[in-house]
One Martini backbone bead per residue (centre of mass of N, CA, C, O) as a GRO file, in nm:
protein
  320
    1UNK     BB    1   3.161  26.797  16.988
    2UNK     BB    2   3.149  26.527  17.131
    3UNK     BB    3   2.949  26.383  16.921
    4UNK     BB    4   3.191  26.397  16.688
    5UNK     BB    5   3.436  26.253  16.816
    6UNK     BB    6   3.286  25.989  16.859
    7UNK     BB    7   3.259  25.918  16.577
    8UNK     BB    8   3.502  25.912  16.499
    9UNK     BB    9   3.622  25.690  16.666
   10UNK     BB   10   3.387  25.505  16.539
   11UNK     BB   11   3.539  25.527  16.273
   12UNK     BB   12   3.798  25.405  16.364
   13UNK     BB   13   3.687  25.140  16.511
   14UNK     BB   14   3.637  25.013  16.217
   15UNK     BB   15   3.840  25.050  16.027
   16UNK     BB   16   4.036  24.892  16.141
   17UNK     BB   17   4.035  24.629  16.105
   18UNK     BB   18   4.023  24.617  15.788
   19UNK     BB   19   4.282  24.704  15.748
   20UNK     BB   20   4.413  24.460  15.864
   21UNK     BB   21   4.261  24.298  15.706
   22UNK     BB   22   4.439  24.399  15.404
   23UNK     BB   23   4.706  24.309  15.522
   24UNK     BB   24   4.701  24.003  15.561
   25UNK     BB   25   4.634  23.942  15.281
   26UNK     BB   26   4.882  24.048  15.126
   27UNK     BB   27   5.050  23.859  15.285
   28UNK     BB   28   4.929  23.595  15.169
   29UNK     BB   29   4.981  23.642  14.865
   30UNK     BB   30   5.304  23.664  14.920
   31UNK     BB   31   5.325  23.348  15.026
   32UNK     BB   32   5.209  23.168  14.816
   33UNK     BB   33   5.426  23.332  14.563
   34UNK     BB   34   5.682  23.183  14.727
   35UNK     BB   35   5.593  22.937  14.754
   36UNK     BB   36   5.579  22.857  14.444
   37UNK     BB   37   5.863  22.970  14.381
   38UNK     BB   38   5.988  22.714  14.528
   39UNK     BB   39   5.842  22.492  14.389
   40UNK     BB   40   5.919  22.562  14.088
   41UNK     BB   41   6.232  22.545  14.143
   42UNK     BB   42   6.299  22.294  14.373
   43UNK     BB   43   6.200  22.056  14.232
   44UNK     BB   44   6.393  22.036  13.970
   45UNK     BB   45   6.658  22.070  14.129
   46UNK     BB   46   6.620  21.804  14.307
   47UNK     BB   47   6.570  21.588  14.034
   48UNK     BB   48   6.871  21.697  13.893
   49UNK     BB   49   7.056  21.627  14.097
   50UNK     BB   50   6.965  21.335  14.171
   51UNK     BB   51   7.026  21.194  13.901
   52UNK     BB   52   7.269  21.293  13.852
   53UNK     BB   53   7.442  21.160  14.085
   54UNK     BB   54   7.324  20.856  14.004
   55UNK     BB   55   7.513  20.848  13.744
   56UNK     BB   56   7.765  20.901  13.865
   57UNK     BB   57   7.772  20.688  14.049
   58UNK     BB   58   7.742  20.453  13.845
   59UNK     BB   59   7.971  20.491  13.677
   60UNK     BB   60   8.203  20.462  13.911
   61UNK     BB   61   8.070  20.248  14.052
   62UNK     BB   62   7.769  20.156  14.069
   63UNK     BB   63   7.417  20.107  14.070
   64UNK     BB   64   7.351  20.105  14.400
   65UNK     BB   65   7.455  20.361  14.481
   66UNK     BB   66   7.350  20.560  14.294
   67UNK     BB   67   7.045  20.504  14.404
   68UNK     BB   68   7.105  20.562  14.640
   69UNK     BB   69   7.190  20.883  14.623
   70UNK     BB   70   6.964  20.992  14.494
   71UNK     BB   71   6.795  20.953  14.728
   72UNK     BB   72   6.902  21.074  14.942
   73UNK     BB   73   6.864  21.397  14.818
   74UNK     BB   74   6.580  21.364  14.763
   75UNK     BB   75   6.470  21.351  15.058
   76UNK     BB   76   6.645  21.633  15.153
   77UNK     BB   77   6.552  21.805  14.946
   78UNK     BB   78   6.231  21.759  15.021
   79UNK     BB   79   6.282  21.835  15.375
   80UNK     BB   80   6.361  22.140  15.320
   81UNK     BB   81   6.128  22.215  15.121
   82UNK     BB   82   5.905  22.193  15.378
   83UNK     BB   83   6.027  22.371  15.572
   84UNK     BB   84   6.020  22.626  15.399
   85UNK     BB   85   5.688  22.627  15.341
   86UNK     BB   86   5.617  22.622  15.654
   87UNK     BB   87   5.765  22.923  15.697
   88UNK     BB   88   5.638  23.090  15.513
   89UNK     BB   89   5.325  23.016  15.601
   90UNK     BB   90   5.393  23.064  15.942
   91UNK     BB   91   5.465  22.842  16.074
   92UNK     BB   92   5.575  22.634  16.377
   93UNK     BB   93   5.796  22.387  16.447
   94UNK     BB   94   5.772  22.302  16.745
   95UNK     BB   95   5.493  22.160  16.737
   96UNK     BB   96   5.551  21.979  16.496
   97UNK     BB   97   5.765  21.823  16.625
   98UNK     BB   98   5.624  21.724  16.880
   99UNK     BB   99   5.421  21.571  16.735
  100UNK     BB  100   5.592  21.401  16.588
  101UNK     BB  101   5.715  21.246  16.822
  102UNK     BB  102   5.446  21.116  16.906
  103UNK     BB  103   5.370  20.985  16.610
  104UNK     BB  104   5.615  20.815  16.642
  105UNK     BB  105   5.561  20.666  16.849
  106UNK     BB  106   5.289  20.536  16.770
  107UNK     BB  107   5.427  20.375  16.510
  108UNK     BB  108   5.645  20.242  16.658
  109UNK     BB  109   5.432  20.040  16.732
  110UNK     BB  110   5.284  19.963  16.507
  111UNK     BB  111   5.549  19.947  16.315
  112UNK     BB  112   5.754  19.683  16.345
  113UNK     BB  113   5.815  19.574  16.059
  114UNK     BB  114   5.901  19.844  15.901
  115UNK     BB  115   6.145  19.904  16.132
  116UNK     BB  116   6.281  19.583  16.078
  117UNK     BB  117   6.338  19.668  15.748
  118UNK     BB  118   6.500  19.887  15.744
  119UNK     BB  119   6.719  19.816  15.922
  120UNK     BB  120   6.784  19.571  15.701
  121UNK     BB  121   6.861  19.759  15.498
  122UNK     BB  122   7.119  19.889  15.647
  123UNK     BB  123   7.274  19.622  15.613
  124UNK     BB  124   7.263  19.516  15.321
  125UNK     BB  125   7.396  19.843  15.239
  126UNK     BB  126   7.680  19.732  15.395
  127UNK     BB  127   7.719  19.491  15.324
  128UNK     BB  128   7.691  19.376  15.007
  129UNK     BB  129   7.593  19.085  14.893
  130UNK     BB  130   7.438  19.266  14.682
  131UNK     BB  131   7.348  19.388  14.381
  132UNK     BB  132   7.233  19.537  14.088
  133UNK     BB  133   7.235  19.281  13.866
  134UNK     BB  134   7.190  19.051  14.051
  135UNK     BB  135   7.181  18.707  14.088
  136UNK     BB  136   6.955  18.526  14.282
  137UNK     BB  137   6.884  18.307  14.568
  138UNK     BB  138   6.626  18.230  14.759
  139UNK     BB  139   6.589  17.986  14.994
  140UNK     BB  140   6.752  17.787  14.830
  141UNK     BB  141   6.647  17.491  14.710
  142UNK     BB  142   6.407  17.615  14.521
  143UNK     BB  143   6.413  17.922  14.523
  144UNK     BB  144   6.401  18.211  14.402
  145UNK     BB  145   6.497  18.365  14.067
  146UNK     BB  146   6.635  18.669  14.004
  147UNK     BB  147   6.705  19.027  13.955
  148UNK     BB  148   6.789  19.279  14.051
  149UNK     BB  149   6.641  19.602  14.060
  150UNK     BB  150   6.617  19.681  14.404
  151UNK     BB  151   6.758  19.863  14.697
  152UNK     BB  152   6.538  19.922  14.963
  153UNK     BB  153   6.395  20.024  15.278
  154UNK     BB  154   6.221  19.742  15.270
  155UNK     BB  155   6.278  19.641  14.990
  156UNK     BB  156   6.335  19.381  14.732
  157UNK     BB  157   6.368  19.387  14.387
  158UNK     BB  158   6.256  19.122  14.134
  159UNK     BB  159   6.339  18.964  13.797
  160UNK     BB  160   6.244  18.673  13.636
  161UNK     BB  161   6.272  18.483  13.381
  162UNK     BB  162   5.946  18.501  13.360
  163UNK     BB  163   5.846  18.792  13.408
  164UNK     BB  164   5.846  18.866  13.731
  165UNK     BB  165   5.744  19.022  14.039
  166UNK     BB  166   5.939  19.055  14.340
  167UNK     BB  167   5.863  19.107  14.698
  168UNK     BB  168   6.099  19.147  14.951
  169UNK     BB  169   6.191  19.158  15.275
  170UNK     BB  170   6.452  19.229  15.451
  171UNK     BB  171   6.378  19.051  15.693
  172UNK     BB  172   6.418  18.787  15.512
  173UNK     BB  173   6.676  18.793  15.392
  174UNK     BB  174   6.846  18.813  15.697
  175UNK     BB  175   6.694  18.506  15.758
  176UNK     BB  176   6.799  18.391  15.485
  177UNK     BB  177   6.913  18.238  15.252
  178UNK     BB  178   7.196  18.343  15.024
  179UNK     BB  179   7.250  18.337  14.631
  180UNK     BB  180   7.496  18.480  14.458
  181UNK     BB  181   7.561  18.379  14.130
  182UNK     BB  182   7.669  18.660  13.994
  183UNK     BB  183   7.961  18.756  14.209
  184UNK     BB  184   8.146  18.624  13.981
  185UNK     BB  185   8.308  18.597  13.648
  186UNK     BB  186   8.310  18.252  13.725
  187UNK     BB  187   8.156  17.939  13.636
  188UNK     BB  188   8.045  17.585  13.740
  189UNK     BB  189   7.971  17.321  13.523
  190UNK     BB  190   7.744  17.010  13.633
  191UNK     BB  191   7.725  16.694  13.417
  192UNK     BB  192   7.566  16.472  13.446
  193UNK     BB  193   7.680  16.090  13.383
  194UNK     BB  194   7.553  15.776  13.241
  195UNK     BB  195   7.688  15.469  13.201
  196UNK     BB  196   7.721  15.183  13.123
  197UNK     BB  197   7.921  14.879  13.230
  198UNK     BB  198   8.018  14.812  12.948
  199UNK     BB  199   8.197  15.067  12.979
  200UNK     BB  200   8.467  15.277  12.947
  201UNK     BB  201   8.600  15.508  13.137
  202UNK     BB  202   8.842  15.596  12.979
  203UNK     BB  203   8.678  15.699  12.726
  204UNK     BB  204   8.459  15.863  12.826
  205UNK     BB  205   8.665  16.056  12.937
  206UNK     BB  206   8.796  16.123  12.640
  207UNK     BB  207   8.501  16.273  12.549
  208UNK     BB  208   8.465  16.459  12.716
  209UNK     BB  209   8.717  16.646  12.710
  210UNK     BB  210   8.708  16.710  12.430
  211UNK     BB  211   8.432  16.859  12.462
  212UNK     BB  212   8.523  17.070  12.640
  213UNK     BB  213   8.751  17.166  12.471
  214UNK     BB  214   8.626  17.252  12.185
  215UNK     BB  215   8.437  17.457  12.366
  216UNK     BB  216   8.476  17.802  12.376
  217UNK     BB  217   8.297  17.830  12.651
  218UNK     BB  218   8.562  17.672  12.773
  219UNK     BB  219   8.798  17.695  13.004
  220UNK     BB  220   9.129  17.619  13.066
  221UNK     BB  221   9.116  17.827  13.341
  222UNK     BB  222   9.019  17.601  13.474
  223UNK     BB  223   9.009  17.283  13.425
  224UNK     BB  224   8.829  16.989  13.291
  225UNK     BB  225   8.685  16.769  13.500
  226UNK     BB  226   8.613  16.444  13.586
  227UNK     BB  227   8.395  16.267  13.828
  228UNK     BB  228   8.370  15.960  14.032
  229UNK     BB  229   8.079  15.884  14.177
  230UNK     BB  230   7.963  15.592  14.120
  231UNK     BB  231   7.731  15.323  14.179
  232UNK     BB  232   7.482  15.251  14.037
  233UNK     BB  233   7.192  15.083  13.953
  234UNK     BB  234   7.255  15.123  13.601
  235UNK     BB  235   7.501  15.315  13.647
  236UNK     BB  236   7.793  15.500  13.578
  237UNK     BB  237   7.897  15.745  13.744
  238UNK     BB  238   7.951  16.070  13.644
  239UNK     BB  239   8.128  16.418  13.596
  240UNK     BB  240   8.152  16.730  13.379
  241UNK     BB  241   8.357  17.017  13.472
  242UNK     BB  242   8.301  17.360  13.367
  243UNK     BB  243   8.459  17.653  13.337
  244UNK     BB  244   8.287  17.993  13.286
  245UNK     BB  245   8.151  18.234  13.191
  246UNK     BB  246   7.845  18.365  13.359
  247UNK     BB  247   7.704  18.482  13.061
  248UNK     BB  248   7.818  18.147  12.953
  249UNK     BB  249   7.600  17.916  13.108
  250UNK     BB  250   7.413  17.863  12.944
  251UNK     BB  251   7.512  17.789  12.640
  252UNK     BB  252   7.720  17.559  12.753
  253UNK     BB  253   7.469  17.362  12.847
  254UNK     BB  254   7.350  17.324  12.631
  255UNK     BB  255   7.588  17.237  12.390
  256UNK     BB  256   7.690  16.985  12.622
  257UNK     BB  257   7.427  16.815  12.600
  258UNK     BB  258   7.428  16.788  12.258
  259UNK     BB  259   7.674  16.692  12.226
  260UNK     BB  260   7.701  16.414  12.409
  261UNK     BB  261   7.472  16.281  12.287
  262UNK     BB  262   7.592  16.267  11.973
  263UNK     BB  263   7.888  16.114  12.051
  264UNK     BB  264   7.749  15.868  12.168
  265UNK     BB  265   7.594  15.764  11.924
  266UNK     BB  266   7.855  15.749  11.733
  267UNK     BB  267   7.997  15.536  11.942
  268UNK     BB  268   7.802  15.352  12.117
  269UNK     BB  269   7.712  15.508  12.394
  270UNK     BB  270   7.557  15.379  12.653
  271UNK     BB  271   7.237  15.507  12.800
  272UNK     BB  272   7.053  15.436  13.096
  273UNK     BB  273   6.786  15.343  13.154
  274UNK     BB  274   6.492  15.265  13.285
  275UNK     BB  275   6.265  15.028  13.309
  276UNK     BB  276   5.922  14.914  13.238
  277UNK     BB  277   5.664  14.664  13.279
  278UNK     BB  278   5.331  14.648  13.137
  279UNK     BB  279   5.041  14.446  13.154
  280UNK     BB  280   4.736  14.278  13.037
  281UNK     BB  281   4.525  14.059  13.043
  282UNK     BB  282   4.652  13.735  12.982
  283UNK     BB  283   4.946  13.842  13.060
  284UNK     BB  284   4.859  13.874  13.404
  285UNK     BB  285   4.828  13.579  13.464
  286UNK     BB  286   4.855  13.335  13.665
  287UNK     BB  287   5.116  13.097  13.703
  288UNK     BB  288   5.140  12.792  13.692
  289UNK     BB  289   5.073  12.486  13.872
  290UNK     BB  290   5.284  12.130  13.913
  291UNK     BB  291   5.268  11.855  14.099
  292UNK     BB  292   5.537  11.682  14.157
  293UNK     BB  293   5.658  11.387  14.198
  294UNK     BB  294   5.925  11.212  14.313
  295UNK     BB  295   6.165  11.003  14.219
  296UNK     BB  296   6.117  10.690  14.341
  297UNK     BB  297   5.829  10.665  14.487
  298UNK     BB  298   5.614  10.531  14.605
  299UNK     BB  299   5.356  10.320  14.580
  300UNK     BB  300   5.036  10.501  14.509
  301UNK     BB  301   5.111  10.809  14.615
  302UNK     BB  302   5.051  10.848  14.309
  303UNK     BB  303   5.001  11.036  13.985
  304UNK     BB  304   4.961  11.130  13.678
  305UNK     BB  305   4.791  11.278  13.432
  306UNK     BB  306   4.687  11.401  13.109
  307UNK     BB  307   4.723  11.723  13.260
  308UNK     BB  308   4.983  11.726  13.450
  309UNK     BB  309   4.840  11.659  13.726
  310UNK     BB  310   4.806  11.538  14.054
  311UNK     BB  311   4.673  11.219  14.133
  312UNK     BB  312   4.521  11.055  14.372
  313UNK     BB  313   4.452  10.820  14.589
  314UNK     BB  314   4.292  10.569  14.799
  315UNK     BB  315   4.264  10.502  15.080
  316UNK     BB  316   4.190  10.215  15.219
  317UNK     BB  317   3.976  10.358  15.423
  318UNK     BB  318   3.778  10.379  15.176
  319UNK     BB  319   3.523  10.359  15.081
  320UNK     BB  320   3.270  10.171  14.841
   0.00000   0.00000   0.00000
């Protein structure tokens, strides 16, 4: 009996393994299964709240809250169903907190660039110096000049009217002027006019103000003015001064442009610009010098010759 009893043991020592994965096996097979069925349903679901919640974000206030609305459920519903999907699959949130800690610090030293970028996104959007759809200028005069795209937790993303694509950094704009040129809903054209000396300024002035008026691109309150600016160098410097909405302000400026230049030359008011002559050849030979004796001066002083120049006589002191 002892030896038959001793076998039964030893294979019920044997088959306890298998039977044991045999069901951990089932069990990760129903959790893969639950994996997929969350993945299957919550990335579309989690797609579809950010898309809807951004639009209508945008339709009720702006393009940029939208944005941000959009992102912010992304990104949280993105980071619950990383968690689900982690403990389904047996994972242990508390060492991956602590991992995660750890490299949070060693990364939080590596990338202070992009920590500093964050941050100053987060002023950005707060502040709200500028927003999607609107015309910035960076840097001052002569900078980037492009419609914003995008403003993003990192960078803010512009598009050039030459159809160029430019990505700056949130703390290059936190540090640098910027110029939000359609932040109001109307602005002012300002138009530098040279004329001769020679003509009247009063004149001038009623032949702009009236293509100003005749202009419907341009606005009557506040209406437009005239500035005399002082006297160049070769003509009487004006400027005139012209307000219109943001969207016809390229328009009025080509318009106003072409106005005024066809409007003088009808009326036969002069625009001076720069002379400049360049010689070459025989006429850039230095001109003649005549050294001319002064009248009743000393007899034997000098006298002319036939060729006009000046002819010494030789003092008495001279050889023979």
């Amino acid at each position: 009996m002892e030896p038959m009893i001793l076998l039964a043991q030893d294979a019920a020592a044997r088959s306890g393994p298998l039977v044991r994965f045999q069901a951990l096996d089932g069990g990760t097979v129903a959790a893969l299964l639950r994996v997929a069925v969350i993945l299957v349903v919550g990335v579309p679901v989690i797609l579809f709240v950010s898309r809807t919640l951004g639009r209508w974000l945008g339709s009720r206030y702006s393009a940029q809250q939208g944005m941000v609305g959009r992102k912010l459920v992304f990104y949280v519903g993105t980071g619950i169903l990383g968690v689900w999907v982690l403990r389904e699959l047996g994972f242990s949130l508390a060492p991956l907190l602590g991992a995660a800690g750890i490299v949070g610090i060693a990364l939080g030293f590596a990338s202070q660039t992009s920590v500093s970028n964050i941050i100053s996104g987060f002023f950005l959007m707060a502040e709200q110096p500028f927003r999607v759809d609107d015309v910035i200028q960076v840097g001052g005069s002569g900078g980037t000049i492009g419609r914003v795209l995008s403003i993003d937790m990192i960078s803010v993303k512009l598009r050039t009217f030459d159809n160029r694509f430019v990505r700056i950094p949130n703390e290059t704009l936190i540090k640098t002027e910027v110029t939000n040129i359609t932040r109001f809903p109307i602005r002012r054209l300002d138009i530098p006019v040279g004329v001769a000396y020679k003509e009247e300024v009063e004149r001038v002035r009623t032949l702009l103000l009236e293509l100003a008026d005749q202009n419907p691109l341009s606005l009557m309150e506040p209406e437009p003015m005239v500035r005399f600016e002082g006297f160049g160098s070769s003509s009487v410097d004006l400027t005139l001064a012209v307000w219109t909405a943001r969207e016809n302000w390229l328009d009025l400026k080509n318009r106003l442009y072409e106005e005024i230049k066809a409007r003088f030359d009808s009326e036969d008011i002069e625009i001076p610009f720069p002379h400049q002559s360049l010689y070459a050849g025989l006429a850039s030979e230095p001109f003649p010098v005549r050294l001319v004796p002064p009248e009743g001066g000393p007899e034997g002083s000098g006298k002319k010759d036939d060729t006009g120049g000046a002819r010494h006589t030789e003092g008495a002191g001279g050889s023979d």
